[in-house]
N, C-alpha and C positions, 0 to 999 in steps of 0.2 A: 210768689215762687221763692223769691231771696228771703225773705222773712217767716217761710216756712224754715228753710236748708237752714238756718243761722238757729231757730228753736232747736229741730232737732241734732244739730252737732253741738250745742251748748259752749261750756268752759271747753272747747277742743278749737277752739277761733286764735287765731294769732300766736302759735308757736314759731318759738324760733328768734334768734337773734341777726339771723344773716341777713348780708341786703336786698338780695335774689331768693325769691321762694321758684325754684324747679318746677313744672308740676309736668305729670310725666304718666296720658292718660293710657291705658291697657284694656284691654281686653283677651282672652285666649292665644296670647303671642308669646307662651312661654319661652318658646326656642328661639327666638329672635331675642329677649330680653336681653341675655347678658352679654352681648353686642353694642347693644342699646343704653344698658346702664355705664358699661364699663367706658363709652365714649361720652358721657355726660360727665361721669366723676372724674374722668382726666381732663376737665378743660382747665386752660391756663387762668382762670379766672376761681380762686378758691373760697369765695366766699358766696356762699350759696348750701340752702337748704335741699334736697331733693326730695319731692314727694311723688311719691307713686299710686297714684290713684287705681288700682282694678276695679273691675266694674263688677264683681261677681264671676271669674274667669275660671270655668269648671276644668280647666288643665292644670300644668304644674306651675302655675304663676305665683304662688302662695312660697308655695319651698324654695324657687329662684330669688326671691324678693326678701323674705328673711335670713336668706345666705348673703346676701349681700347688704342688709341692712348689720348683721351682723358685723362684719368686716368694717364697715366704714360708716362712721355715726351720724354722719350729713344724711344719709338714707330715712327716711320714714313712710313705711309700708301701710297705705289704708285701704283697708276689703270693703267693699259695698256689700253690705247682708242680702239685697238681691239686684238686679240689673236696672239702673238708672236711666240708661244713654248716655250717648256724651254731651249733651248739654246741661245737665246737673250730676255727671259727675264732676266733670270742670267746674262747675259752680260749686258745690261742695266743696272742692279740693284745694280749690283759690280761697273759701271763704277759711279754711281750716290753715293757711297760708299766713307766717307774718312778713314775709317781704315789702319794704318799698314797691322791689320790681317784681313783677309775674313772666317767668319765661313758661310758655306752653309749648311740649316736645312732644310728639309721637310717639310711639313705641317702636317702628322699622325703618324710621330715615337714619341715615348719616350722618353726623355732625362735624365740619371742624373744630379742632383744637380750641381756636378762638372767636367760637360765636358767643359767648356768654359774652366776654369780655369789649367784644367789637359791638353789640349790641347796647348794653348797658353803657357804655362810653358815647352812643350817640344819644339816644335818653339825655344823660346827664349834659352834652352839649347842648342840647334843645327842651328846655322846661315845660314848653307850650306842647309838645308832641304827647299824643296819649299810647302809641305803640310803636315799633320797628317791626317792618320784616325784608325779604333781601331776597337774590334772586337764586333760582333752586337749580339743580342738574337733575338731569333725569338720568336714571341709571338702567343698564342693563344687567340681565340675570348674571353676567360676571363681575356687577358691580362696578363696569368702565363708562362715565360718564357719554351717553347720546345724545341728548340736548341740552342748552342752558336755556333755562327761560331768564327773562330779563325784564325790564320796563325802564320806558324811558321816564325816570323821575329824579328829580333832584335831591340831593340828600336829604331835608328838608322843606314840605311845602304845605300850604293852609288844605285842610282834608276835600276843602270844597274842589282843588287842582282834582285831585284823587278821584274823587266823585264825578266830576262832569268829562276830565279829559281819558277816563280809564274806565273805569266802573257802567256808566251811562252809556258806552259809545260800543260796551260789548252786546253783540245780537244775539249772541250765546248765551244771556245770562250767565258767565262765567266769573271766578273770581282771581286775582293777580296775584291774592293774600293766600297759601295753601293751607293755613288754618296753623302753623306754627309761628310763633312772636313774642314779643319780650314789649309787657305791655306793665303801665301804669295801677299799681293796685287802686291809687285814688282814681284812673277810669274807672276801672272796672266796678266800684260803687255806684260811679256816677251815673251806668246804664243803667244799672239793674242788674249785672249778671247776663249769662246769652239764655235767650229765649226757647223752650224747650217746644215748640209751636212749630220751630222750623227743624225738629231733629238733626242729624248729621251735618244737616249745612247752615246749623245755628250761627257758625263762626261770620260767615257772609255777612248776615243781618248786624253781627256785632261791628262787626269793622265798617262797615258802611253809617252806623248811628254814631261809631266815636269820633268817623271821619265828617260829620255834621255839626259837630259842635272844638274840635280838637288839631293840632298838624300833628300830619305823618311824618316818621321818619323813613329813610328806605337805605339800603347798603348794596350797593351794586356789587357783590362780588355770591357765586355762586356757594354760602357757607354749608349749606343742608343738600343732601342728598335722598331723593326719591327711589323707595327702591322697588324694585320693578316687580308688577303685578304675579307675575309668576313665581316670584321669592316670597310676597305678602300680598295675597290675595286680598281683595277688598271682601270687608267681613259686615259693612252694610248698605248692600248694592241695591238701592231702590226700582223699581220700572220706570222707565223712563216716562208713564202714562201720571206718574204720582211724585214724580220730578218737579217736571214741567210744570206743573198750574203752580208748585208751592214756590219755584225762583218766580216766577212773574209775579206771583201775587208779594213778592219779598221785593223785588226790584222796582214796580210799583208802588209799593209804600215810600221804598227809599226817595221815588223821582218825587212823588207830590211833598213828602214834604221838604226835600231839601228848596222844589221850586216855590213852595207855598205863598212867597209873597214878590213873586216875580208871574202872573197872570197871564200875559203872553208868552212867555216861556214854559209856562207849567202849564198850557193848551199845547204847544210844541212838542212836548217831550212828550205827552201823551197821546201824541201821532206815533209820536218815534217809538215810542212804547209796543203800541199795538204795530205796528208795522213788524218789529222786532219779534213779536210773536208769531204773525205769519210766517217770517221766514225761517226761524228757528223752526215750527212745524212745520213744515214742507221739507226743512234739511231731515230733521228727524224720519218723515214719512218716506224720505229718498230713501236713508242706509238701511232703513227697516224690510223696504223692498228691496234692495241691495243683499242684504242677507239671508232674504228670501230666496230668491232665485238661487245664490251661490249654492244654500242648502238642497235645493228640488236639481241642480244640478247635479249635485253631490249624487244624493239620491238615485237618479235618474243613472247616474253612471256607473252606481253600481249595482243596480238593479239588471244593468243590460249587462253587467259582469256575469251576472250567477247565471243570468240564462245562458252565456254564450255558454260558461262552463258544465252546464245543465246538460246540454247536445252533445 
């Protein structure tokens, strides 16, 4: 997979002198973009590449991107000649990267001023750490923070904390990481790159393999902002029927091997595994019937609308 992406981008590998390579993945979010870039290129931290990866984005993301690459030379605009996903175009975009560090940004969260800088400062405090990421707000359509998510972790701790007291204890197969972080380029060799096997929730499988060999950093202070579904629609929303088997069979790999030379444990956790599947499907099977009903209600009630109006 890596050693296809690295033939076909050739001498395009290791630009750049900064210590931060950006990478800054897109897809058809023209109108959100210079939002998105203008608060990258303002962060108090100026040393940094920014690369902007499109995926093949059949709207105006070509003209926003060269207007701005124009403007400010830290920019560099790469189009995909056709649609990758996001797990190699990230991998593409990182290997085309010469930063030290790799920050990975979205195209429609929020950033403050100083995430580059508060990131890469805990990096450099911790050598052994293969990524940072921190905790997020969740934003509403007017942009006013409604939740914080958070985790209880210490600035600093071995990936295995990560792994057993966060990651393994979710029934949700869910993940703490929302797929934006400022990660080690010497990790990201050291995977392989993220696996394009787990499309969209490639990032999962990556962070849970670096948190296997690697420590985590974390920043408890809400720097990124989520911005709410109605503003940025999610643009690759799977069924929940083609979800489901691929986090378990991903969350599954992650518990045997991290248990792999702990035998009674890794008999344990593959109780807790399969149990976790149960209940995850039955919650699934509840809202599904939950929004069932809601809709035959719906239905229903306006069906006895028309007639009444009908008489």
């Amino acid at each position: 997979m890596i050693e296809t992406l690295k033939q076909t981008l050739g001498n395009q590998t290791g630009h750049g002198l900064a210590s931060v390579s950006v990478v800054l993945v897109t897809y058809n979010r023209a109108r959100l973009l210079d939002r998105t870039i203008d608060l990258v290129l303002r962060q108090t931290m100026g040393d940094f590449e920014l690369i902007v990866a499109d995926d093949a984005s059949p709207d105006e993301t070509a003209e926003v991107c060269r207007r701005w690459a124009h403007a400010d030379h830290r920019l560099r605009y790469e189009r995909r000649t056709h649609n990758l996903g996001i797990p190699q175009n990230l991998n593409a975009a990182i290997l085309a990267s010469g930063g030290k560090y790799v920050a990975i940004l979205h195209d429609d969260d929020v950033y403050s001023p100083d995430l580059l800088e508060k990131w890469k400062a805990c990096l450099h405090e911790h050598p052994r750490a293969a990524f940072v990421f921190n905790a997020y707000r969740a934003l509403d359509a007017q942009g006013r923070a409604r939740k914080i998510y958070s985790e209880a972790l210490p600035r600093c701790s071995p990936g295995s904390y990560l792994l057993e007291n966060i990651f393994f204890k979710r029934w949700n197969f869910s993940s703490p990481v929302f797929g934006t972080v400022m990660m080690r380029r010497s990790a990201f060799d050291h995977a392989g790159g993220f696996d394009a096997h787990f499309g969209y929730w490639a990032d999962v499988d990556m962070w849970m393999r670096l948190a296997e060999d690697f420590d985590v950093c974390y920043i408890n202070e809400p720097l990124i902002g989520v911005t709410d579904r109605h503003i940025a629609p999610h643009q690759f929303e799977d069924a929940n029927h083609l979800i489901q088997p691929l986090m378990e069979r991903m969350f599954w790999q992650a518990r045997m091997r991290h248990f792999r030379k702990r035998p009674v444990r890794r008999s344990a956790e593959a109780l807790r595994h399969c149990s976790f599947i149960v209940a995850n499907r039955a919650w699934q099977f509840a809202l599904s019937m939950h929004r069932y009903s809601r809709s035959f209600k719906s239905f229903a009630s306006t069906a006895h609308s028309t007639q009444t109006e009908a008489r």
